[in-house]
N, C-alpha and C positions, 0 to 999 in steps of 0.2 A: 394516310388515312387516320382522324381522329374520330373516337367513337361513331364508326360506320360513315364517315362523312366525306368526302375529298373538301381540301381547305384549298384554297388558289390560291398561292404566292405572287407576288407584284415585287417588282423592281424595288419597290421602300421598303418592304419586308426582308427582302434578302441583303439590302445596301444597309439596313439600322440593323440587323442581326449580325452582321460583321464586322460592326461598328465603321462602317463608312460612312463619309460627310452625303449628305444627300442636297446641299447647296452650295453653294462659292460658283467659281472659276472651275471651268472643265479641265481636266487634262489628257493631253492625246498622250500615250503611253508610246505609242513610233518614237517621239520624238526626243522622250527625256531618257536619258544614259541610267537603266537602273543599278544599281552597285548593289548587287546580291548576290550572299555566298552560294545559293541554290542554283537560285542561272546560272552563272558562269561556269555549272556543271555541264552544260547542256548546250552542243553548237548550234544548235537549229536554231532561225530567227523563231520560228513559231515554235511552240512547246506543248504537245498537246495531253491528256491525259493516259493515253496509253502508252507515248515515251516514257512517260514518269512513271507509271507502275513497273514496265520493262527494265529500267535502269533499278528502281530498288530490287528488282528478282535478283539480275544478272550482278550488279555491284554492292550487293548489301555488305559484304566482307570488306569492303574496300572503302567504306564510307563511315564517317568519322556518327558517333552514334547521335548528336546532335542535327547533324543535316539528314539523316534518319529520318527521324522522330520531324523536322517541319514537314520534309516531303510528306511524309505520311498523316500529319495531320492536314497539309494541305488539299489531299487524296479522298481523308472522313469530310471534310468542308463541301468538297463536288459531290457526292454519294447524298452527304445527307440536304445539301439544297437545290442542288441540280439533278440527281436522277434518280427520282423517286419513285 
């Protein structure tokens, strides 16, 4: 809500605010091998937002304070464009 208002987000607002390309070539994410130190924490094909808060509760001691700090900003990123 800004000044008493609801603002509606669209797909270009949220893809130019993350600084995503919003033209070229599509990419199916299935298909491409991503090499992430974050994933490959994580067995599950799918990754959803509540595994990831779960794992930082239960593993924060255990996790180097760097992959911390993405997860968790990765966490503020869904909160603040996705569920408002």
């Amino acid at each position: 809500m800004i000044n008493s208002e609801f603002v509606a987000f669209k797909l270009l607002d949220i893809c130019v605010g993350l600084g995503l390309r919003v033209y070229g070539e599509r990419i199916d994410l299935e298909e491409v091998d991503v090499d992430s130190v974050c994933r490959k924490k994580f067995s599950e094909k799918k990754v959803t937002v509540t595994i990831i808060y779960n794992y930082l509760l239960n593993q924060c001691e255990c996790l180097d304070v760097e992959d911390f700090c993405r997860l968790y900003i990765l966490l503020g990123i869904y909160e603040f464009f996705f569920f408002a």
